[in-house]
C-alpha positions as CSV (number, residue, x, y, z in Angstrom):
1,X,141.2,82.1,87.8
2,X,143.9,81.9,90.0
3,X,143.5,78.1,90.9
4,X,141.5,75.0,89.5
5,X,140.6,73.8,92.9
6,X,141.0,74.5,96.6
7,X,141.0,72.4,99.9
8,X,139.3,74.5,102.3
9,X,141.0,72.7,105.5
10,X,144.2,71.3,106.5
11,X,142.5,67.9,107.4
12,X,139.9,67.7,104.4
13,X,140.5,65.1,102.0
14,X,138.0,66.8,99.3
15,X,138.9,69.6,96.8
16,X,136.5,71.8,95.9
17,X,136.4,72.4,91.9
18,X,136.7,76.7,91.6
19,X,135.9,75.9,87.7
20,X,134.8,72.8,85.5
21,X,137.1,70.1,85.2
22,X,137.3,67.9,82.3
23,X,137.9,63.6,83.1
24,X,141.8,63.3,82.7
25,X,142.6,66.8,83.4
26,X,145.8,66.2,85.9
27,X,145.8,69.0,88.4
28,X,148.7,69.4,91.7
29,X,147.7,69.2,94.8
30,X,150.2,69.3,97.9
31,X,153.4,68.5,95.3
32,X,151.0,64.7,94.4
33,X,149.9,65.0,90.7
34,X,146.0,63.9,90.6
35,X,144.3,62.9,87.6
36,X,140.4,63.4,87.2
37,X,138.6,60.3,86.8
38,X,135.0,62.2,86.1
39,X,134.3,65.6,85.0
40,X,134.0,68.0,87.8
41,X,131.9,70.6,87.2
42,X,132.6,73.6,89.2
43,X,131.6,74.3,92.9
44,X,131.3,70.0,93.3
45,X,133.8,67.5,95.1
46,X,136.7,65.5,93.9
47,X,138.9,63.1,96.3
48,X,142.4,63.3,97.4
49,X,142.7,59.7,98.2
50,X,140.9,56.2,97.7
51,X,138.1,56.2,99.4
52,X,136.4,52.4,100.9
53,X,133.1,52.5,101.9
54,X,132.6,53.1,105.4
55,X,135.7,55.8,105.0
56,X,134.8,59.3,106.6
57,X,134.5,62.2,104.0
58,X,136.2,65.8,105.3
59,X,135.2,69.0,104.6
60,X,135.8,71.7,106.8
61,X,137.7,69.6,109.0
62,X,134.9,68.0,109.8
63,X,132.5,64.4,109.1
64,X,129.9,65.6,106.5
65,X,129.5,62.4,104.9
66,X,130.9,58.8,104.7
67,X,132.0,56.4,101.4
68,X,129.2,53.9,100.7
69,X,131.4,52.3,97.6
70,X,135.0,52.9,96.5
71,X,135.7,56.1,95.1
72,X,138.7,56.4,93.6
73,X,141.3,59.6,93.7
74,X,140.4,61.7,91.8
75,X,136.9,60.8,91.7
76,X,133.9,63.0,91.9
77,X,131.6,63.0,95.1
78,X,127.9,62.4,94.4
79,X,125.0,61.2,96.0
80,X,124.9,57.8,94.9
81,X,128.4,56.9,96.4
82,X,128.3,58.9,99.9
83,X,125.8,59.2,102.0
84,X,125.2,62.0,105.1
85,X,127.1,61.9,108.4
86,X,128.0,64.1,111.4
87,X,130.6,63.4,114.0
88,X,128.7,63.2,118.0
89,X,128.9,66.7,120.1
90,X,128.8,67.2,123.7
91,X,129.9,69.8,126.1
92,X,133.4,69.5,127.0
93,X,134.5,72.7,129.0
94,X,134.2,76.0,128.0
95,X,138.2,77.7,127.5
96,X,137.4,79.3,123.9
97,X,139.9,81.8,123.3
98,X,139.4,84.0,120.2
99,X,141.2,86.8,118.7
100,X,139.4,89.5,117.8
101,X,140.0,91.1,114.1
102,X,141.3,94.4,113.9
103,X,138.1,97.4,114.2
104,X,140.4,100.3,114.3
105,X,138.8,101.1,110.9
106,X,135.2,101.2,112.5
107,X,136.1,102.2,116.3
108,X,134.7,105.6,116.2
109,X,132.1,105.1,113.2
110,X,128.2,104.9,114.2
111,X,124.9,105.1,111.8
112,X,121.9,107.4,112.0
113,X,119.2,105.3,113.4
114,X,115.5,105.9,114.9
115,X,116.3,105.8,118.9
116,X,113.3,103.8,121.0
117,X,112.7,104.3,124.6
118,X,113.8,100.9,125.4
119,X,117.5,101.8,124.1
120,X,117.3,99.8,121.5
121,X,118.0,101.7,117.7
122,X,116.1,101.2,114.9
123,X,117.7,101.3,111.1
124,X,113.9,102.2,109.9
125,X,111.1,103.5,110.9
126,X,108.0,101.7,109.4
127,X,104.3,101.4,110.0
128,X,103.0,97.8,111.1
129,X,99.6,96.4,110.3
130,X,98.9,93.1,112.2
131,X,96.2,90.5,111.7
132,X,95.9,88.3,114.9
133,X,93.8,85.9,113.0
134,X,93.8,84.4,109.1
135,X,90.1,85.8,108.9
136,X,91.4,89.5,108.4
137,X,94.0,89.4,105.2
138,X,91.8,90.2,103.2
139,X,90.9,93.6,105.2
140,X,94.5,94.2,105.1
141,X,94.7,93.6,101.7
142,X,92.1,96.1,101.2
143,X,93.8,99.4,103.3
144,X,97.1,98.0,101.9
145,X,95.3,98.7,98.4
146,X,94.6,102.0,99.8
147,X,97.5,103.5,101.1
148,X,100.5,102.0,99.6
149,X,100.7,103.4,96.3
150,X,98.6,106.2,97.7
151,X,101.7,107.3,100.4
152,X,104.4,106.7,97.7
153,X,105.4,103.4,99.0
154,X,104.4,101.3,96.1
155,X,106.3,99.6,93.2
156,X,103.5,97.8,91.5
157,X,102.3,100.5,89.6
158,X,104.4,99.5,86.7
159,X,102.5,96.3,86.3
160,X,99.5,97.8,86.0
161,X,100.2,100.0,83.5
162,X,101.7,96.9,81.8
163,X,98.1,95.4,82.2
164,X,96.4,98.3,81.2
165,X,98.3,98.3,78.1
166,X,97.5,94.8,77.3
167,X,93.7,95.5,77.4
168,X,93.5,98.3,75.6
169,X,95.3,96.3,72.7
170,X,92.8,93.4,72.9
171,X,90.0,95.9,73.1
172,X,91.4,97.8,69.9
173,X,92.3,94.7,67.9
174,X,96.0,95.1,68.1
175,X,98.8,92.6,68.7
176,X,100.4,92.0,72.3
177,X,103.6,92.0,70.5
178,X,103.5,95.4,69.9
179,X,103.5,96.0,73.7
180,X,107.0,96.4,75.6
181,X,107.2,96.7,79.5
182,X,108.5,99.8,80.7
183,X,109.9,99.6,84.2
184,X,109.3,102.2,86.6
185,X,110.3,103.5,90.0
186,X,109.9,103.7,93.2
187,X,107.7,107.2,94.1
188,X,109.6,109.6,95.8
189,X,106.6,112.2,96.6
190,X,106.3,110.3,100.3
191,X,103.6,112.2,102.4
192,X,105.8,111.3,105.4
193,X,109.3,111.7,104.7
194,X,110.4,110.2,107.6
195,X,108.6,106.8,107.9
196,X,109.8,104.3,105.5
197,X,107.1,102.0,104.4
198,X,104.1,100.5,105.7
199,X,104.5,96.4,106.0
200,X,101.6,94.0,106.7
201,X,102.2,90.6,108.2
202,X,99.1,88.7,106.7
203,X,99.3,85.1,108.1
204,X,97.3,81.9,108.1
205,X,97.6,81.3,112.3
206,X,95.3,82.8,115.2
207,X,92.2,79.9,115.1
208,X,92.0,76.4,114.0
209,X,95.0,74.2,114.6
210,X,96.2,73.7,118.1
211,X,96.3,75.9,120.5
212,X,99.8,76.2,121.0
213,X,100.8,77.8,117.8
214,X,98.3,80.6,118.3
215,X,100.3,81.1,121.5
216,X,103.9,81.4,119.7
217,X,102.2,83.3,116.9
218,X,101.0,85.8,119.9
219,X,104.8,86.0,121.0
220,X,105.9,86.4,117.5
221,X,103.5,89.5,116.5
222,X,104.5,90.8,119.8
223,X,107.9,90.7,118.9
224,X,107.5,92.3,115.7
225,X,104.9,95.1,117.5
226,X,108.0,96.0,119.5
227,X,111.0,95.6,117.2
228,X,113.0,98.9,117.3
229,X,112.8,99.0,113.5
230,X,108.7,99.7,114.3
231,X,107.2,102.9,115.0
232,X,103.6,102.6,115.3
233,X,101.1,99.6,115.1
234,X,97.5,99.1,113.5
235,X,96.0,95.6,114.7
236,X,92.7,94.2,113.2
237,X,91.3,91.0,115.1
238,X,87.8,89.4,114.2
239,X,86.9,88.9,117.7
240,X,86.0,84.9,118.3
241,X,89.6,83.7,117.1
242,X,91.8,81.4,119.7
243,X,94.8,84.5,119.5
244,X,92.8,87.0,121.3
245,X,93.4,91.2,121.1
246,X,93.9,90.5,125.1
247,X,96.4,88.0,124.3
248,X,98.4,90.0,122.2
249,X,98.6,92.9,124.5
250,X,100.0,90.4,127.6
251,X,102.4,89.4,125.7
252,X,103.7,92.7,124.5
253,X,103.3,93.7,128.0
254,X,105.5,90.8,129.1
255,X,107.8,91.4,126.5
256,X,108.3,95.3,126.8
257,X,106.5,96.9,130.0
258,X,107.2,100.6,129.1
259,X,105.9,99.9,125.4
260,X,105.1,103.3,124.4
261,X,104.4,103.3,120.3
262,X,101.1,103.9,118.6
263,X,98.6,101.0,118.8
264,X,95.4,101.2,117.6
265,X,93.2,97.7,117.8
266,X,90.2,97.4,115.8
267,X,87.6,94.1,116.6
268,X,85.8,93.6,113.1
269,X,82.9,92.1,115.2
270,X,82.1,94.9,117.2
271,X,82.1,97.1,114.1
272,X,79.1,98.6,112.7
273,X,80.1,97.6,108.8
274,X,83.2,96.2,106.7
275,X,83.5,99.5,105.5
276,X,83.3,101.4,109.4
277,X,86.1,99.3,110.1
278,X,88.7,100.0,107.5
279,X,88.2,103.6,107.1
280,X,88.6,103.8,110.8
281,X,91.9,101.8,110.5
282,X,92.9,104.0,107.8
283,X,91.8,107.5,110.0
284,X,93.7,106.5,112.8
285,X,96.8,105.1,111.2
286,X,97.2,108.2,109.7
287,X,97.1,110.0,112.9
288,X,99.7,107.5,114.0
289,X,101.6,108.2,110.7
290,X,101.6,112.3,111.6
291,X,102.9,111.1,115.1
292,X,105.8,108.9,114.5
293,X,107.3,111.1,111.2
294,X,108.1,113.2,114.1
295,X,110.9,110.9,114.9
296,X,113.9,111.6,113.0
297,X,117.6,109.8,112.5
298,X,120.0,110.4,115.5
299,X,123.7,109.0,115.4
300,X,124.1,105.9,117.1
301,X,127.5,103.8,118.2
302,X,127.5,100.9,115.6
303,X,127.0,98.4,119.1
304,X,123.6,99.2,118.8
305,X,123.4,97.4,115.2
306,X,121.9,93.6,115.5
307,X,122.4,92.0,112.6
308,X,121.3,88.8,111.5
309,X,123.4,86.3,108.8
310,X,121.4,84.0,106.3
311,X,121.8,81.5,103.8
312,X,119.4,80.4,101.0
313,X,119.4,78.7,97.6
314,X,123.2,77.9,98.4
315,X,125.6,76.6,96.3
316,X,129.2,75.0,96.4
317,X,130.7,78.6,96.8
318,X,128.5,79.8,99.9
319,X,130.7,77.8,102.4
320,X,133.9,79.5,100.4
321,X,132.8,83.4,99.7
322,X,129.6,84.9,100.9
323,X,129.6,82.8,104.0
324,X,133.3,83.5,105.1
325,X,133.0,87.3,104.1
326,X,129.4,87.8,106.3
327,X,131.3,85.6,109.2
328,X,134.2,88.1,109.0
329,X,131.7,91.3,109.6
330,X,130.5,89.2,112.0
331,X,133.4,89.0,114.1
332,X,134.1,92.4,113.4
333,X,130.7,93.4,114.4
334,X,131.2,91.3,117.5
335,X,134.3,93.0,118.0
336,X,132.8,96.6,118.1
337,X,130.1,95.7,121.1
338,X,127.1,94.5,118.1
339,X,124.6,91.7,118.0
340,X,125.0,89.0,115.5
341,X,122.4,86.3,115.0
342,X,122.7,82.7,113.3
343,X,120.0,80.6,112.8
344,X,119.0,78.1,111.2
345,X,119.5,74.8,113.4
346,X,119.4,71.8,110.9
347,X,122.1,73.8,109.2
348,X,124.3,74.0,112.0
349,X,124.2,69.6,111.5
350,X,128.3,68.7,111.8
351,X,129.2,72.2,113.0
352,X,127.5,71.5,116.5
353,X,130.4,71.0,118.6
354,X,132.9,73.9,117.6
355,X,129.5,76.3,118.2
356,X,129.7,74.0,121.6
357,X,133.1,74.5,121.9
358,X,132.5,79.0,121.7
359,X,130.0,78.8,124.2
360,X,130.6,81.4,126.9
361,X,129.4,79.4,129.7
362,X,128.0,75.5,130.3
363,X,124.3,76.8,130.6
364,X,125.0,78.4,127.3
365,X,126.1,75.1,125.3
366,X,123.5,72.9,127.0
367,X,120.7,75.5,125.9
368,X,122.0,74.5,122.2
369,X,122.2,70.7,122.8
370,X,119.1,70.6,124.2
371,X,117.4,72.3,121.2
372,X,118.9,70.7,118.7
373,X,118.6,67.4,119.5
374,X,115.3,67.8,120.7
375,X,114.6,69.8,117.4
376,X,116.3,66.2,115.3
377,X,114.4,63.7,117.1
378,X,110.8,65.3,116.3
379,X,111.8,65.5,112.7
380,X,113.0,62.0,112.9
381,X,109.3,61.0,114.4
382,X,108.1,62.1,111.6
383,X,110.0,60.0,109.1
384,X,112.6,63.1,108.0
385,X,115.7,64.2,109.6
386,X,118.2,67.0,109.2
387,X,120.1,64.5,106.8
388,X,117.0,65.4,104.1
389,X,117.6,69.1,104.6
390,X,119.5,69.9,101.1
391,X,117.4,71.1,98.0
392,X,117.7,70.1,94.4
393,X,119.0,73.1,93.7
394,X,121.3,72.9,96.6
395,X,122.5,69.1,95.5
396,X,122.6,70.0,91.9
397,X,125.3,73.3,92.8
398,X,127.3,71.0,94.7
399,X,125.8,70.7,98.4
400,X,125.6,67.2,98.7
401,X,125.2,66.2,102.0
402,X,123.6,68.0,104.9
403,X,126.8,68.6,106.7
404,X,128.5,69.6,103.2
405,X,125.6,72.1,103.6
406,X,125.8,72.9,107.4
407,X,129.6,73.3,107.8
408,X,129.3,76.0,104.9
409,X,126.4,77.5,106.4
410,X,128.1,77.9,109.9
411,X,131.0,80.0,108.6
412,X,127.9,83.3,108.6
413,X,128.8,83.2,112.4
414,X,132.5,83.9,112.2
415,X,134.5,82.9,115.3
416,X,133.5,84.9,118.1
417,X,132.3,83.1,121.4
418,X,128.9,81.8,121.5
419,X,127.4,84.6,124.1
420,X,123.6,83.2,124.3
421,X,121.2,80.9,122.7
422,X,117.7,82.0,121.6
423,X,114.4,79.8,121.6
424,X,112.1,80.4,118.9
425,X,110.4,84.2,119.6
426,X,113.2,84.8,122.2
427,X,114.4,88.6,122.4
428,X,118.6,88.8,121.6
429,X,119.8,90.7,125.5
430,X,123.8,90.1,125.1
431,X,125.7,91.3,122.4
432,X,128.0,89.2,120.2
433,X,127.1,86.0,118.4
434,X,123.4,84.6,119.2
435,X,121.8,81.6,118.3
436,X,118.6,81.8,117.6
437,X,116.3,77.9,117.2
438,X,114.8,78.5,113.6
439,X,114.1,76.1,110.4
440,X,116.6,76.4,107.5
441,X,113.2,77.6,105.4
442,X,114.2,80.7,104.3
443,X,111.4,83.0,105.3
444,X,111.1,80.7,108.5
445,X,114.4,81.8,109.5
446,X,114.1,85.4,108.3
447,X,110.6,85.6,110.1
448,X,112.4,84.6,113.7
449,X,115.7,86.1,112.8
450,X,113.5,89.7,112.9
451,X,111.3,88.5,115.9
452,X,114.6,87.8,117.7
453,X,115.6,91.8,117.0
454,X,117.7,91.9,113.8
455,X,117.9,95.3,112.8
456,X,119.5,94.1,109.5
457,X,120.0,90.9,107.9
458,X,122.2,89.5,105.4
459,X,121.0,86.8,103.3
460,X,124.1,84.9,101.1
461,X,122.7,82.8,98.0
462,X,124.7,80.8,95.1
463,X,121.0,80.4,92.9
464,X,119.4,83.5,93.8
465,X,116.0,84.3,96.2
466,X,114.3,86.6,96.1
467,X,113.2,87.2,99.4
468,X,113.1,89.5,102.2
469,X,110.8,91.1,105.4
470,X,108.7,93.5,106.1
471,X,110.7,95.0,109.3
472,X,114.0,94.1,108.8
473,X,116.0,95.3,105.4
474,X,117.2,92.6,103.9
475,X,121.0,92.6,102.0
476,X,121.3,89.9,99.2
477,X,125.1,88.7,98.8
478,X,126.0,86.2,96.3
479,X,128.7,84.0,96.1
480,X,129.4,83.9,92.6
481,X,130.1,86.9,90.0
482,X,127.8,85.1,87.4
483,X,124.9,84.9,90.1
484,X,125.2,88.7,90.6
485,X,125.1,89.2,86.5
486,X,122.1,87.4,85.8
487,X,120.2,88.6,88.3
488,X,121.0,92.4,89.2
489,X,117.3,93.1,90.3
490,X,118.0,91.1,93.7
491,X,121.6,91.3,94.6
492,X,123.2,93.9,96.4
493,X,126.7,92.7,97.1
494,X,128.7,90.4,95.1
495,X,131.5,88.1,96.5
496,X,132.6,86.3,93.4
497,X,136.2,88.4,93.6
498,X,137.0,86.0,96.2
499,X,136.2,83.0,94.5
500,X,138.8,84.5,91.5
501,X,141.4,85.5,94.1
502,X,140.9,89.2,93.1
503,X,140.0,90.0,96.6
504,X,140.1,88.5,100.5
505,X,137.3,87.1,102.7
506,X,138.8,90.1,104.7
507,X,138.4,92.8,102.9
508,X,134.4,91.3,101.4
509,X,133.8,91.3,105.0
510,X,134.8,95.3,105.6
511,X,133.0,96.1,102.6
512,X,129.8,94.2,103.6
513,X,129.7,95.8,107.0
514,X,130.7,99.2,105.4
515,X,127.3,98.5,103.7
516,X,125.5,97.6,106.4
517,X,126.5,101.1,107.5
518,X,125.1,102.4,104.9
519,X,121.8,100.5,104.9
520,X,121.5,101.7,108.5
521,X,122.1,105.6,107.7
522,X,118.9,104.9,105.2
523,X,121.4,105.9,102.7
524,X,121.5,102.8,100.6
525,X,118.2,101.1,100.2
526,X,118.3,97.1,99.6
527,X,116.8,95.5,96.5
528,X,114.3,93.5,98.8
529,X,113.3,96.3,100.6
530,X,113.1,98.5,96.7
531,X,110.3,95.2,95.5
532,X,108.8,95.2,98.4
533,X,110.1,91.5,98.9
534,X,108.1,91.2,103.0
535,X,107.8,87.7,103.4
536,X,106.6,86.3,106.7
537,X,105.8,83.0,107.6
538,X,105.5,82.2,111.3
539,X,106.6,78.6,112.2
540,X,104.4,76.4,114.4
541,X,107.3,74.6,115.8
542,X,106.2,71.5,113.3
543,X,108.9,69.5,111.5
544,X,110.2,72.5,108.9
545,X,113.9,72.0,107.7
């Protein structure tokens, strides 16, 4: 380790701990000798000054918290002695000027991706099932049962023969020690070669509740039926459900008038039997499945790529590695003509006004105003805020306030100029940085970050989540070398080299997009997309940090 600690801005007057710190331990900080008054363990806070309550706390440059008693130099920031706060934000003009980072590297590069009519390219080519109602999971469950493992798309196989294993030892009087888990792997005898997987969206929306979030979850499947990562689309309704099969099809006609994919609808109520309607839904999705493995990987400029940054189960390195390294791809995406997309809002808290500040255009910044604060005040009518946003994990790794949290989680979006502002469902149309109105929940954010069009997404964590969706591969980065040790079944890219100066956020950030290249191609496959990890959880515009 090349340093004990590091102050991430000019202005801050926090260090952040790169290792743990014993009480006493006397470490040099701009030529001023500070001694340790608590142990700091790493990834947490320690103060540069006295602090008297009422004091701002820095980070970033910016207000992420304020001193509710004296804290001494020295001393370690906790919960019980600051407590959340944000500087105001407002528009104030709109002269952002931003230098771009260099993309000679990547100027004539492009990806081999699955070219829609719309112009739009795909990174993957799957199959979609959609329920418009709750009521039909568990027919999806069924044909999933069915054809998964059946097209060579399946990974649970190995848990099943694990299971088997352990009842034929009961049966035979034998001892479950004696039984060791073998993993297996993926098939790679696929039926169609060139579709990659078949994804379901089971959801609990479509009747009951209020009518309203039947009508965003009719935008959201919408959006899915037409992202350019889709080839072909299999939708089972009941029939009497508020989200009707004619609702649906408005919106995807709204949404995309020259939609020309596969669809095949099937109304369980006007069906003869349970079992008429699934192998109908099987028959004809694999007519579908003979038509779109016609389709085949064409090169593509790497301006066509959307891809969408995430944080989840942070820690007090995401604001310092993974974050930084994805925000540098970003800009370099940015750069080459791409689509990035940062979400999120009540992790953007305390980093409002330099997003405001990137905005292209007035419109542009109010848009983001309007959402967020609208987006504050309903969680505050309901007794929360954005302030409650951090985790246990989160505040036990060092993220102690929300705008600790926020100011960290900003840094996915690089520094490019804010070009447009998404509402929740809302299709990305201008390239360079996007953002899109989402909860901080992490499949929330992924769920809207795919319904906005992210062909990829990279999802930074300092704990580990296993997560992912069915649409969009999903690219696990963490932000500590540890992290990535302990758990090798999830993460994909590993930024700990930055936290032990053995490497730049720079060159992280080429290496990520390098690997976004690669996802793209279909040469590297994710660890989500591997387990199958296709989370979706559509958000009824309720109070969700």
């Amino acid at each position: 380790m090349s340093q004990p600690t590091i102050q991430i801005h000019p202005n801050d007057n926090l260090l952040v701990a790169l290792q743990n710190l014993k009480a006493g331990t006397v470490i040099t900080w701009n030529g001023n000798a500070i001694t340790l008054r608590d142990d700091v363990p790493a990834k947490h806070k320690l103060t540069i000054t006295d602090l008297a309550p009422g004091d701002p706390v820095l980070m970033y440059g910016v207000t992420v918290g304020k001193a509710i008693v004296n804290i001494p130099q020295g001393g370690l920031i906790t919960t019980e002695n600051i407590r959340h706060a944000a500087d105001p934000f407002d528009y104030r003009g709109s002269d952002y000027h931003w230098t771009a980072p260099d993309v000679s590297a990547f100027a004539n590069r492009s990806f081999n991706g699955y070219h829609r009519s719309d112009g739009r390219v795909g990174t993957a080519n799957y199959w979609l099932f959609i329920p418009t109602v709750f009521c039909e999971n568990r027919n999806l469950d069924v044909i999933k049962e069915a054809l998964v493992n059946e097209l060579g798309y399946g990974v649970t196989d190995q848990y099943k023969r694990y299971t088997h294993q352990l009842a034929d030892a009961i049966r035979q009087g034998d001892s479950l020690s004696t039984i060791s888990f073998q993993p297996g792997k993926p098939k790679q005898d696929r039926l169609f070669k060139h579709v990659d997987g078949i994804k379901f969206l089971n959801h609990d929306g479509g009747c009951g509740g209020i009518r309203q979030d039947s009508e965003i979850l009719g935008k959201l499947l919408a959006a899915y039926a037409n992202h350019p990562n889709v080839g072909g689309i299999t939708v089972l309704s009941l029939g009497c459900q508020h989200l009707q099969t004619r609702d649906f099809l408005e919106e995807l006609k709204t949404l995309n008038p020259a939609f020309d994919k596969p669809l095949y609808v099937f109304e369980q109520q006007e069906s003869e039997s349970e079992p008429q309607l699934i192998t109908s839904a099987i028959r004809q999705t694999f007519e579908g499945l003979q038509e779109i493995n016609k389709q085949q990987r064409e090169p593509a400029p790497l301006s066509k790529l959307t891809i969408g940054v995430k944080c989840g189960g942070s820690d007090g390195f995401s604001g310092i590695s993974a974050n930084p390294a994805v925000g540098y791809c970003s800009d370099l995406l940015a750069a080459l003509g791409g689509t990035v997309l940062l979400a999120e809002f009540p992790e953007l808290c305390g980093a409002e006004q330099d997003l405001i500040d990137r905005a292209v255009d007035e419109p542009t910044a109010r848009k983001f105003i309007r959402l967020m604060k609208s987006y504050d005040a309903l969680a505050h009518q309901a007794g929360s805020g954005f302030f409650m946003n951090p985790s246990p994990g989160n505040i036990r790794d060092g993220l102690i306030t929300d705008a600790i949290k926020s100011a960290g989680a900003a840094k996915k979006g690089g520094h490019s100029p804010v070009t447009d502002v998404l509402d929740y469902t809302e299709q990305a149309s201008r390239p360079g940085l996007n953002l899109v109105c989402t909860p901080g929940n992490d499949v929330e954010a992924t769920t809207g970050k795919a319904a906005a069009g992210a062909t990829i997404i990279l999802f930074t964590t300092g704990l580990g989540t296993p997560t992912g969706n069915p649409v969009c591969p999903t690219v696990k980065i963490s932000t500590n070398t540890p992290l990535a040790r302990r758990m090798p079944d999830i993460i994909d890219i590993d930024t700990g080299a930055i936290i032990t100066g053995e490497k730049t956020i720079q060159q992280m950030g080429e290496e990520i997009l390098e690997y976004c290249i690669s996802v793209a191609n279909g040469e590297v496959i994710p660890k989500a997309v591997q387990l199958n990890q296709d989370d979706f959880i559509p958000w009824k515009r309720g109070v969700s940090l």
